[in-house]
N, C-alpha and C positions, 0 to 999 in steps of 0.2 A: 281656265287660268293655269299656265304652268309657272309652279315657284319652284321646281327642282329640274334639275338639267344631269343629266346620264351621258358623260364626255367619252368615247373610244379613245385610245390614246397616240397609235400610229397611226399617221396620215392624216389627224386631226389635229391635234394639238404637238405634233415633233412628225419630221419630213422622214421618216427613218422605213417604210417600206419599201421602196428603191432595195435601198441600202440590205434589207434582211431575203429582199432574190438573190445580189449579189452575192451575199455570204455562201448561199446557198447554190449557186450556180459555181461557184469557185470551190466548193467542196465536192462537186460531183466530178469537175473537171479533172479533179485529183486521181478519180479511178475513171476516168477515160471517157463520162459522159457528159453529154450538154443538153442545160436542163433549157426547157423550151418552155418562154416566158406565157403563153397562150395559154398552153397548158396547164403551166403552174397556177395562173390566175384562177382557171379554173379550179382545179383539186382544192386552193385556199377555199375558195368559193363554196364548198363540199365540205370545210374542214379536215380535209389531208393537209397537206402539202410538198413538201419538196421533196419526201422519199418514196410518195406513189411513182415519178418516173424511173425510179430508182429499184422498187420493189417490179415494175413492169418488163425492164431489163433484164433480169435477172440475179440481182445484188443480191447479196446473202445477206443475213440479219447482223453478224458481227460487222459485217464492213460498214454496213449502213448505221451503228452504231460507233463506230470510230470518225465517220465521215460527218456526223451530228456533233461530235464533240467540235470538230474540226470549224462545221459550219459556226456554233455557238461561238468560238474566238475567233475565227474571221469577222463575224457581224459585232464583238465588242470591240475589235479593233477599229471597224468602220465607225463606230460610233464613238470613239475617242477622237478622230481624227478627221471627220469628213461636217461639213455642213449641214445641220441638220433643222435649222429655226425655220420658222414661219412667219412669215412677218405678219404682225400686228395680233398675236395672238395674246401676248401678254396684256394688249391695249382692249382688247376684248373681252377679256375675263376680267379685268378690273372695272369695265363697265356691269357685263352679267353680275356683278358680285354687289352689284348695289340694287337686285330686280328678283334674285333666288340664288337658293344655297345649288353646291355643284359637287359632284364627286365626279372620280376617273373608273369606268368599270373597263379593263383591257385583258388582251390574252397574251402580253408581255410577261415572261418571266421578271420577277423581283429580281436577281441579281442586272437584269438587262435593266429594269426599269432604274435601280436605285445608281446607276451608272450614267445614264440620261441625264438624271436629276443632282447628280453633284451638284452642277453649280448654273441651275435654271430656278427660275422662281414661281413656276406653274402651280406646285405643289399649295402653297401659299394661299390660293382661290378655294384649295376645296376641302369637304368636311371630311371626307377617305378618300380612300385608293382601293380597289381589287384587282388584284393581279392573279396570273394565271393559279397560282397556288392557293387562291384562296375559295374555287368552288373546284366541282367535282369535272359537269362537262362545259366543255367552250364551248366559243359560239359557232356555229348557228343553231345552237341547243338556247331556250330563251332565261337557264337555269343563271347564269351572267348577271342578266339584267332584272331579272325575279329577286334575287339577291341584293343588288344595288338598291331596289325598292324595298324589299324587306330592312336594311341597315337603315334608308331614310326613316323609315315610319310610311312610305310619302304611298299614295292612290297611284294607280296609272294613270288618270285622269287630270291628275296636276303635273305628270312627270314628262318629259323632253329627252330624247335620245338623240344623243348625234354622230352619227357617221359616216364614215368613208367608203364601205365595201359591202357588196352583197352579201355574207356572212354576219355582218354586223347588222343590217339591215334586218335580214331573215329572221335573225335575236329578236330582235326588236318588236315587229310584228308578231312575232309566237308568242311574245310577254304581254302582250295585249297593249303594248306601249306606242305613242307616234313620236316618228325619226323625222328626221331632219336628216338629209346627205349634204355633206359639205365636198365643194369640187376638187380632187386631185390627181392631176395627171397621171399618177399608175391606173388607177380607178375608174378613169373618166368616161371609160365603154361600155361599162355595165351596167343590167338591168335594174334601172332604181325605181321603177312604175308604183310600186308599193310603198312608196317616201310620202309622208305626208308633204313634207318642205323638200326644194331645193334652193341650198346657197352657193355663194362663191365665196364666201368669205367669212369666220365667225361672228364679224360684228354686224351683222346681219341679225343676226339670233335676235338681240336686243328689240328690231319690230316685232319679230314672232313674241317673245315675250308681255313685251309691255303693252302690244296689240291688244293681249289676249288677257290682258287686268282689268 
């Protein structure tokens, strides 16, 4: 029986990874590199990200600290300005929210997130939020999602993970927890073998859950 649900936050519930390669590919471009989406997915995949091509080049640590800043307000720019919903997401949390309680465990910075959430109403569905600042390691360390269980009260055995990317996944599994991958075109080539569930859409979840009462 799962009555608690462990939400990822990009690529699940707001369309915004796209958008934080871009940031990230346009801040390399600055000092003369292009980052190579393959790759990148990879290194995420690992828990690097966008300055292992960076550090492999030969970038010195100052630049690659100016170029981070750089990256960060290019991607809040993106996210003021660029399309970011999912459709039916809202219609699907207000369904889950009459079946189990629900929190956001993500590796979004808090200034990123609490910018997202201006003026959305995701928020609204759940009992907390974790953001990058609130454990020690991301994920694909399962300390994330250990965390999100520990704040529920809640077993692994009642709790529901969902996400988008093999880092997220990898969490998940190491927490002793079952995931659920929901489909997203950044994402959609990766190794998800280890998903308990595959969906295409959040309101989906609602069989898995109510299945399993």
């Amino acid at each position: 029986m799962k009555t608690y649900i462990l939400f990822d936050h990009d690529g699940v519930l707001v369309d915004t990874e796209f958008w934080y390669y871009k940031a990230g590919e346009r801040a390399l471009a600055d000092v003369g590199l292009t980052l190579d989406m393959d790759r990148y997915l990879r290194d995420m995949n690992q828990g690097l990200g966008t300055w292992a091509q960076a550090r492999a080049a030969g970038i010195d640590e100052q630049t690659i600290d100016r170029q981070r800043k750089a990256r960060n307000d290019y991607y809040q720019e993106y996210l003021r300005t660029e399309s970011i919903e999912i459709e039916g997401v809202i219609e699907a949390l207000a369904e889950l929210s009459q079946h189990t309680r629900m929190a956001i465990v993500t590796t979004a910075k808090r200034a990123d997130f609490e910018l997202i959430h201006e003026k959305r109403h995701i928020r609204q569905f759940m009992d907390f939020v974790l953001v990058r600042e609130d454990y020690r390691r991301a994920k694909p360390h399962p300390e994330p999602y250990l965390t999100g269980l520990k704040r529920f009260g809640a077993t692994k055995e009642e709790t529901l993970v969902v996400e988008d990317s093999p880092r997220g996944l990898t969490s998940a599994v190491a927490a002793g927890i079952d995931c659920a991958i929901v489909h997203n075109d950044f994402t959609h080539s990766s190794d998800f073998s280890e998903a308990s569930y595959r969906i295409e859409a959040l309101i989906e979840l609602r069989d898995i859950v109510v299945g399993e009462t």
